[in-house]
Structures are given as C-alpha cells and as structure tokens.
C-alpha positions, 0 to 999 in steps of 0.5 A: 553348648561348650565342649565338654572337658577331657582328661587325657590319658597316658594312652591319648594320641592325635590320631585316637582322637581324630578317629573317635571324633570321626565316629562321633560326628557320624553317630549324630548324622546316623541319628538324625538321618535314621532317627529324625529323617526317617531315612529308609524307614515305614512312615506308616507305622503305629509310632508313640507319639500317635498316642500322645497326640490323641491324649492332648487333643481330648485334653484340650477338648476337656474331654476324658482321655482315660475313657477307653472310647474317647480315647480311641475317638481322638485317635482318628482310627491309628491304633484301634487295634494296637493300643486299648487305653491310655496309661500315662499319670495325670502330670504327663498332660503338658506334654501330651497337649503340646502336641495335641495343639499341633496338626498330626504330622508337625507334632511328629516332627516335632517330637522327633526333634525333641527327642534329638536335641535331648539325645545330644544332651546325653553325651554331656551329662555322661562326661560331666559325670565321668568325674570322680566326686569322691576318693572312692571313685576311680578316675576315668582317663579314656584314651578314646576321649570322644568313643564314649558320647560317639557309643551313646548316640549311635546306639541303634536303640536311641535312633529306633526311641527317637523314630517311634517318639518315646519319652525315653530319652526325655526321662534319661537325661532328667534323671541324669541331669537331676543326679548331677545337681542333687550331687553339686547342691542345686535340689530346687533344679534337680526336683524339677528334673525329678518331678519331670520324669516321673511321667513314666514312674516305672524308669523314676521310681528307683531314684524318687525312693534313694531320694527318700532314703537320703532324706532329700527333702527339698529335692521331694518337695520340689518334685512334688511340686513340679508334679502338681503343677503339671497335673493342675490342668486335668485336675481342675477340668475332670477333678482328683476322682477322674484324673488320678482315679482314671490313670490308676485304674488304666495301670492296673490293666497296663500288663493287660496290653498286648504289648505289655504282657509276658512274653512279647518279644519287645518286653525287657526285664527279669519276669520275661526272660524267666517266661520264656523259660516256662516259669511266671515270676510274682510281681517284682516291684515290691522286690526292687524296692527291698533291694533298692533301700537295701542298697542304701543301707549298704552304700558305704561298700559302694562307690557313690558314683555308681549308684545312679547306674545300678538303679537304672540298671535295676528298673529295666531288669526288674520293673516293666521295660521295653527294649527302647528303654534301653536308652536308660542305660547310659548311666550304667555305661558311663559307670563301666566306663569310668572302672574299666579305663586302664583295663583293656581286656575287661573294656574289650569284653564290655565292648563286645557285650555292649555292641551285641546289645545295640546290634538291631533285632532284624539283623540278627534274626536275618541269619539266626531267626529264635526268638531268644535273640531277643533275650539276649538285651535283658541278659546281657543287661544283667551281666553288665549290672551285676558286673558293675555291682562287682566292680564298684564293691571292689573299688570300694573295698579297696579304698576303704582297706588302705590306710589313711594317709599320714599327715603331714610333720608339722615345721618347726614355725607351727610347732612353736620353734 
C-alpha cells in the first residue's frame, strides 16, 4: 500500500507530524499485541469466530447448520450454554467454510489476522474519503495529519472486535470501500463489496436501501449477484426451502438470544437505552427505513459526503447492534472530522466525547460500577449523529445561500473584437 495523501493545513507543523505518526505507530502494535496476540487476555473465552468455525464445519459435512442440535453437534460443547442457534443468512457460507476447513485453533488465528489487515485498511478508506467531492463539502485540512487513522485503530472497541473475531470490521471497510467506488463510477466493484457485507443485513440494510433510492441499478444487480454466488453452495446441498427458509426462521428468534435481548449491558442502540428507562419501544427497523428514504428525499440539505456516516450512525442506534459494532462508526468520524477542522473548541468536545466512547467498560466500572456506564456508547453516539445531522445541514445551507459565482467578462477576442 502507498501512503495516503495529506493535505496540509496552516496549523501543520514537524513536530505535529512526528508526534501523530508516533501515536499511529503505537496504535497498530497496541492492535496487534492486544487484538491478535492476545497479550493479557483469557484465552478461554467464548469468542465469535467458535460460532463460525462450528457453521463451516456442519457445512462441509453437508449437514444443517441452522438445526439447533446440529449446530450445537458441531460446536464440541464451546457455547452449549452461550449460543442456541445459528442466525447468520445463507450467503455467509464461504466464510464460515473457510474456517471450518481449518483446525480450531488456526482458524482463530486466522481470523484474528483478517480482521487485523482489514483494520488497517480503514485508515486509507478514511483519508481517501476525507476529500471533499463536491462544492458543498468542507475541506478537510487536519494539522494532526496521522491522529486520525492513529484514533481509528486504537479504539479499544476495534482491538476487543478484532480479539473476539467478529466480522465488524469486515462489513465496515465494504461498506466503506463500496461507498468510495459507487462515488468514483466503479459499480461492478462496489456491488461486490455490498453484496459482501450483506452477511450482517442488520449493519448493510441502510446502505443497500439509499442504493435503491439512488436507482443504482448496477450496484443492486452486482450485489445481488455476489449474494447468489455466495449463497449457491447451501443452496444446492439443502435447497432454497432450508437454506433461506432455516435462517429467516433463526431471525425471528434472534432477540430470543440471551445475548440479543433488551437489556444486555453489550446491546447498543435507541430501544435499549430507552429499556433501561422502564419503556419497551416497538420494533424500529421499519422506522429506520422511513427515515432512511426520508433523508434522500431531503439529500439536497445535506452534504453528500456525509450521508455514508448518518446511515452508519442510524444502523447502530436504531437497528440491532452491539458495542463491538461500534467499529461502524468510522464514517461517521471521518464525517465529524472532515467539519470540524479549523474548529478547535467544537473538535475538542468531540474529542473528549469520542474518547469517553473508547474508554473500555471495565476501566470505568472499576471506579463507577452502574450499569448505566454502559449507556454511555448509544448515548454519546446519538450526540455525535445528531451533531453531524446539524453540522452537514448547516454546511449545506450555507453553500446553497451564497450566490453563484459571476462568470467571468469575456476578452475583446471572444467577443468578436
């Protein structure tokens, strides 16, 4: 990989620079020692990559993973007590038989390392998409030219995603990656990248609806494919009726899961914060889908670049989340970033907010132990998204009040003299 390019802004200096590459380079080994190496980590615990290496191994033995006891069968008695069922859709198969080829233990490492390199693909995606691409948008100039990308990969919620080996950091980067390409006319590359992250439809199903909204047929077309093509292996051992009849039967007692339910100190979003109030909200998906057509029907008030960040924004507060998924935020912060440059005391509270975000449950609750202070993620992630709501309408606003710029007085040879 190249370095990625830097705008300088009038506050850079050397010493800025040498000091936001220092912390850079020691978020990746904090990554990578905490996150891969395990480094002063349990290396007993029930992690997500047990889960996928269980459904690849009844895969492969053509067996139902979405039978409760089979799935448990394959299992070798990890999660008996943790996990019922397994709820990932039909097109998740190539990766769960990847690792379910492998022995346990080399297909955890295995995951880790995935997850690493996809985790150091971020930054990149974050500073290719720090670029304004229209006039609305503000240009970023950060004088910490490296804090960003050195933020994103020492967030303790990447590390802690990366050690339990969920597919977070997978879907971010797609999304992230199929964003950038729909906006610079590669569809054909970008629907795979969609189609890719649709094995967690909760985090994608924002984004796959903007598609449609956008009529980006191609995109859809290519997604839809990349799914197909992912999903033919169960489809032809089990067929339609088991493969995707077993998963949507498996969803619909997703929330059923201990570990999916209201009021699991680990579940992010709107409905659980407000359950830890004593009030049960009604379903929200259909509701982040009206918002989601809403905000298209609206786009022009918003700055087109940010529009990736709210709907990330969106997914994790109102659809089904955990605080590993947290990791889906990044667009968001670049988003924040990109306004808040040239605004020091506004990029000092999102600073601080964004850091008390990262802070790791246990080292709070070892001084504070409430429950609420795991609250504290979904609320400070409805700040931030309502701030950026704000903060791109404004932008907006502002352009689209100035008046057009006068063209220029032609020259006597233009005009005929």
């Amino acid at each position: 990989m190249t370095t990625p390019a830097v705008v300088r802004a009038p506050g850079y200096s050397v010493w800025k620079n040498r000091i936001s590459f220092t912390l850079l380079v020691l978020a990746v080994v904090e990554l990578f020692l905490f996150g891969v190496i395990g480094f002063l980590r349990r290396k007993d615990s029930f992690s997500d990559w047990t889960y996928y290496h269980a459904a690849g191994r009844a895969l492969l033995a053509r067996e139902n993973p979405y039978d409760p006891p089979t799935f448990k069968k394959y299992g070798e008695g990890r999660f008996d007590i943790q996990v019922g069922r397994y709820y990932y859709p039909p097109q998740a198969a190539p990766l769960m038989m990847l690792f379910g080829v492998l022995p346990y233990k080399s297909a955890c490492v295995l995951m880790r390392v995935v997850n690493f390199l996809a985790s150091l693909v971020m930054p990149f995606l974050a500073v290719a998409a720090l670029r304004p691409r229209t006039a609305v948008a503000p240009a970023a100039g950060p004088a910490v030219p490296w804090l960003l990308p050195a933020m994103i990969l020492g967030d303790p919620w990447l590390v802690s995603s990366v050690w339990n080996g969920t597919v977070a950091p997978l879907i971010t980067i797609a999304l992230m990656g199929g964003w950038l390409l729909v906006e610079r006319g590669r569809p054909a590359l970008a629907g795979i990248l969609f189609g890719l992250a649709t094995i967690k439809p909760q985090l994608a199903v924002l984004v796959m609806i903007w598609m449609v909204c956008e009529r980006r047929w191609k995109v859809l077309a290519v997604s839809s494919l990349t799914v197909l093509v992912c999903m033919a292996y169960p489809l032809a051992v089990y067929g339609p009726k088991v493969a995707i009849g077993g998963w949507l039967a498996n969803a619909r007692l997703y929330q059923d899961e201990w570990c999916n339910s209201l009021g699991w100190i680990h579940l992010m979003g709107l409905p659980n914060l407000v359950f830890a109030l004593g009030i049960t909200l009604p379903d929200l998906k259909l509701a982040a889908v009206i918002l989601t057509i809403a905000l298209w029907f609206g786009r022009r008030r918003f700055c087109p670049e940010d529009i990736l960040g709210i709907l990330t924004g969106m997914s994790v507060t109102l659809l089904l989340a955990h605080d590993y998924d947290l990791v889906l935020l990044v667009p968001l912060l670049v988003s924040m970033w990109r306004h808040l440059s040239g605004r020091p005391r506004q990029a000092a509270v999102a600073l601080v907010l964004v850091l008390i975000l990262m802070i790791p449950d246990r080292w709070i609750l070892h001084y504070h132990p409430h429950e609420w202070i795991y609250q504290r993620c979904t609320v400070i992630t409805i700040v931030l998204l309502l701030w950026l709501i704000g903060l791109s309408v404004r932008r907006a606003a502002e352009l689209n009040a100035s008046p057009p710029p006068l063209a220029p007085a032609p020259t006597p040879a233009a005009a005929g003299g």
